[in-house]
Backbone as numpy.savetxt, mean C-alpha at the origin, in Angstrom:
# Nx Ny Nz CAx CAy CAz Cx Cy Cz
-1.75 -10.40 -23.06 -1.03 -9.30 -22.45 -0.26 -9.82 -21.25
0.95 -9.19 -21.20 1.48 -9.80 -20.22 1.80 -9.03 -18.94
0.88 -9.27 -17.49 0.91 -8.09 -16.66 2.20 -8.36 -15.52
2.40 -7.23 -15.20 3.60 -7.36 -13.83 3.44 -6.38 -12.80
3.55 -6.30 -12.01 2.91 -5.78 -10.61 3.92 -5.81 -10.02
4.54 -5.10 -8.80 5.33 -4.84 -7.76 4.60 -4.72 -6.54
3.13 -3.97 -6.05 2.51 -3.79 -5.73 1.88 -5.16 -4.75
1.90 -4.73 -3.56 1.23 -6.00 -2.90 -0.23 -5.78 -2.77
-0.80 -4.74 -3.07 -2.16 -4.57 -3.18 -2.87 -4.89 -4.32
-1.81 -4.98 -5.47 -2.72 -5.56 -6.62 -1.97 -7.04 -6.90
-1.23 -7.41 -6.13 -0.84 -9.01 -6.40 -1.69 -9.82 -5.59
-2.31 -9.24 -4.60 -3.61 -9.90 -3.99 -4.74 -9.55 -4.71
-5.05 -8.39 -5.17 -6.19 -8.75 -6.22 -5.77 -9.84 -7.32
-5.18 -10.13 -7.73 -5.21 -11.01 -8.54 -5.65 -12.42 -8.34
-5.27 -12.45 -6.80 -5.68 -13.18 -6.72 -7.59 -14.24 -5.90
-8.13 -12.64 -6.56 -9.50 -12.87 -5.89 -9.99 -12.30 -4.47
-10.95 -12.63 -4.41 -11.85 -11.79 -3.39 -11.97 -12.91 -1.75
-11.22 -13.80 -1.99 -11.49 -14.67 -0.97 -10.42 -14.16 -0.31
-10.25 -15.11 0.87 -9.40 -15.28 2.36 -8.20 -16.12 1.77
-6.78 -15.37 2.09 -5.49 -16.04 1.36 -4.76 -16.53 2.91
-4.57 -17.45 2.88 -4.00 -18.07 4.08 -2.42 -17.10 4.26
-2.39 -16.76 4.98 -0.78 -16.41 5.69 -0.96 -14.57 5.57
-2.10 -14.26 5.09 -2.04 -12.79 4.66 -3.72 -11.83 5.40
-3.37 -11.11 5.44 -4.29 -9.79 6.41 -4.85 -8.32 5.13
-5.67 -8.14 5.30 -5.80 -7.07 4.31 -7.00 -6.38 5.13
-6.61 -5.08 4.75 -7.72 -3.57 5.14 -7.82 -2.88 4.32
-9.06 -2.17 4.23 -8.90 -1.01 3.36 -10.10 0.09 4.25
-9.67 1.38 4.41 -10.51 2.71 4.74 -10.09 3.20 3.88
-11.09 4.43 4.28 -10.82 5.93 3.78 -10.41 6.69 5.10
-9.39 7.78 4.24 -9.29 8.61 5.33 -9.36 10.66 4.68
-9.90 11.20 4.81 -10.49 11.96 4.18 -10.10 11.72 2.57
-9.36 12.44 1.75 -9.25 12.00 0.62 -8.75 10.93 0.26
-8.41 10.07 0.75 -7.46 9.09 0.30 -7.99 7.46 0.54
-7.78 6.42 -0.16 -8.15 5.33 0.08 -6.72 4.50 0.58
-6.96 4.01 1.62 -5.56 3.04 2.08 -6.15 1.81 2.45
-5.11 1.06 1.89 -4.94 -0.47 1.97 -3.93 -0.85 2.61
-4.03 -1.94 3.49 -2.68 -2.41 4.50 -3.10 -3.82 4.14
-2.20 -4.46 3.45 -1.36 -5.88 3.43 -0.43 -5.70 4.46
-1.17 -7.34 5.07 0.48 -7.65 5.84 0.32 -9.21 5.34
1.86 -9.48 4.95 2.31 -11.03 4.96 2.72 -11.15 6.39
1.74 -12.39 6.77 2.11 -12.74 8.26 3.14 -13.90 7.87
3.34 -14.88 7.24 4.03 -15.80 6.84 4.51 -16.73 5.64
5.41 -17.72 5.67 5.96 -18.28 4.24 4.26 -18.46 3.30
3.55 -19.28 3.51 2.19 -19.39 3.00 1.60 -17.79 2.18
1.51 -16.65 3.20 1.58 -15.50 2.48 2.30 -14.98 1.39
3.51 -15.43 1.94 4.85 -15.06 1.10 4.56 -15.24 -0.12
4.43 -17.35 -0.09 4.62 -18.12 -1.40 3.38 -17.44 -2.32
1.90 -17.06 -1.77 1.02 -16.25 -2.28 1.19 -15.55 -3.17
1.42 -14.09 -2.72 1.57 -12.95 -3.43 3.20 -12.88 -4.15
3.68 -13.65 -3.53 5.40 -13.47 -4.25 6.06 -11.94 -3.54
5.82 -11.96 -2.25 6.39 -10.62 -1.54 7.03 -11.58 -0.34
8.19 -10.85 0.10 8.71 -11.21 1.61 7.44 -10.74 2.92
7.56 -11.75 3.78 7.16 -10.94 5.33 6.95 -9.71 5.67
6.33 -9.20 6.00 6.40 -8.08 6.09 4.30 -7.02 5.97
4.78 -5.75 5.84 3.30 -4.60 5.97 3.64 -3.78 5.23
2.39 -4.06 3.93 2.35 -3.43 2.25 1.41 -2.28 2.84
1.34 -0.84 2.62 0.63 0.15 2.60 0.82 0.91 1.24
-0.75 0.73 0.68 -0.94 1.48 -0.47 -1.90 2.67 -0.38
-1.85 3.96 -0.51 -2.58 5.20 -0.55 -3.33 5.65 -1.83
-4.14 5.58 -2.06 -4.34 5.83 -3.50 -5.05 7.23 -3.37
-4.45 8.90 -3.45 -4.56 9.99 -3.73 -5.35 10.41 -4.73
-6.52 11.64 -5.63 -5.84 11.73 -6.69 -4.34 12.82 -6.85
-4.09 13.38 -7.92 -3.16 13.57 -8.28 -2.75 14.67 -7.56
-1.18 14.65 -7.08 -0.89 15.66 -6.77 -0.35 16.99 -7.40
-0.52 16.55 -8.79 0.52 17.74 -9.33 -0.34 18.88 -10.10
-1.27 18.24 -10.70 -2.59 18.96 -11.07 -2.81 19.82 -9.68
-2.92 20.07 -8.49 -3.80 21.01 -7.31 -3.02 20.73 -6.10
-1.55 21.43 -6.11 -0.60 20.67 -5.07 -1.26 21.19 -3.67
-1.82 22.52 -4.24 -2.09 23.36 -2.73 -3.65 22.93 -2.06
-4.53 22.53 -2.78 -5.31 21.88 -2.39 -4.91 20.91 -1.40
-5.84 21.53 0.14 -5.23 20.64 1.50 -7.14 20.12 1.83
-6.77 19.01 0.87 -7.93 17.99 0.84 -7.88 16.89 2.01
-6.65 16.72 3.00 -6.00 15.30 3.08 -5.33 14.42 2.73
-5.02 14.93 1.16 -4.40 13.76 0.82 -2.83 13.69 1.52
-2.07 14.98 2.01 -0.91 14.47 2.87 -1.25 14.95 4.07
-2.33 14.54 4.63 -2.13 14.02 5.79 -2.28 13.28 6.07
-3.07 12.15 5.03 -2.94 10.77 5.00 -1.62 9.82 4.90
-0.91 10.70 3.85 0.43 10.01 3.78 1.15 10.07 5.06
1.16 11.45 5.86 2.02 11.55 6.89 1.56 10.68 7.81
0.22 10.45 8.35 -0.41 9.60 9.08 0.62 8.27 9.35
0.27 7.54 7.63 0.34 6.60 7.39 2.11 5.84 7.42
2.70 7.09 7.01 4.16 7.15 7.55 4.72 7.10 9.01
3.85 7.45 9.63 4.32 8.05 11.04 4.07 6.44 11.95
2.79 5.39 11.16 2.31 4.14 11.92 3.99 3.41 11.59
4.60 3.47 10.67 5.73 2.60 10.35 6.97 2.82 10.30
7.10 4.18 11.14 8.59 4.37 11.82 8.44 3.68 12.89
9.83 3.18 13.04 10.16 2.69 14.48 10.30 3.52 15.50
10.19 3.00 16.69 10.44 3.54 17.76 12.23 3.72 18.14
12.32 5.09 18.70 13.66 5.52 18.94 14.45 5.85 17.54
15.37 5.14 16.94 16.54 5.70 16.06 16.19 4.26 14.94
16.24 4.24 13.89 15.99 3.04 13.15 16.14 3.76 11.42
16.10 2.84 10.46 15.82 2.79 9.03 14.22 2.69 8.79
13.64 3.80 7.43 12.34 3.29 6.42 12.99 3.65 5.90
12.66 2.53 4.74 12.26 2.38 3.00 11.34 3.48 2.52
10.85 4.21 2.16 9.51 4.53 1.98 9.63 4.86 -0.32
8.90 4.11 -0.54 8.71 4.27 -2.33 7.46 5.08 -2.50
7.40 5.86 -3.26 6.35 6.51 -3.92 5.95 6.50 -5.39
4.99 5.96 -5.62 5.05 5.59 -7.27 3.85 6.37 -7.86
3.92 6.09 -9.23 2.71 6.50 -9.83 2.90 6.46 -11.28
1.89 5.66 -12.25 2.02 5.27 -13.95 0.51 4.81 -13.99
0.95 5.91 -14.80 -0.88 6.11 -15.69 -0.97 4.80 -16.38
-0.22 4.56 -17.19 -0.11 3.08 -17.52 -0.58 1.86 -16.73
-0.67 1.57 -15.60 -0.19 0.38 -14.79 -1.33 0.20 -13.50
-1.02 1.72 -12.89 -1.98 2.07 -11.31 -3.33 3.28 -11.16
C-alpha cells in the first residue's frame, strides 16, 4: 500500500516513538479535543519529516457535523488554539482544516 500524509503529526509518527533531532512535539487534552504541536526547529527537522521550519498544530475533534450544537469544547479548542498563532498587531494565517475518513 502506498501511504501519503501531508500532516506533520502523522509524518512523525512514522517515524517512531523516539526523540527526532531538530523537532519538538506535545500532545494534551483540552476538554474535548486532543492537540498535538510539532514544531520543526531546524534543517535536521526539516530533512526528517519532509515539512519546512516552522509549528504543526493538529486538533483531533470528534465530528462536527453529526452534533454541531453540542458545546462540548471542541471549538473552543480550535479558537484557543488559533488565537496562540496569530501574530501580534496586523499580519497573515494560513489556517487548513481537513478531514477523510479514509486517511485521518
Amino acid at each position: 500500500m502506498n501511504f501519503r500524509t501531508d500532516l506533520a503529526v502523522e509524518r512523525r509518527e512514522t517515524l517512531g516513538a523516539g526523540e527526532i533531532e531538530g523537532i519538538t512535539s506535545s500532545e494534551r487534552v483540552y476538554k474535548n479535543a486532543k492537540i498535538t504541536e510539532i514544531e520543526v526547529l531546524d534543517e535536521r527537522g526539516s530533512a526528517a519529516i519532509s515539512k519546512p521550519k516552522g509549528k504543526y498544530v493538529t486538533i483531533d475533534v470528534p465530528s462536527f457535523s453529526s452534533n454541531a450544537e453540542i458545546l462540548d469544547g471542541r471549538q473552543e479548542a480550535v479558537t484557543e488554539e488559533i488565537k496562540k498563532l496569530l501574530p501580534e498587531g496586523e499580519g497573515l494565517v494560513f489556517i487548513a482544516g481537513l478531514g477523510n475518513n479514509d486517511i485521518t
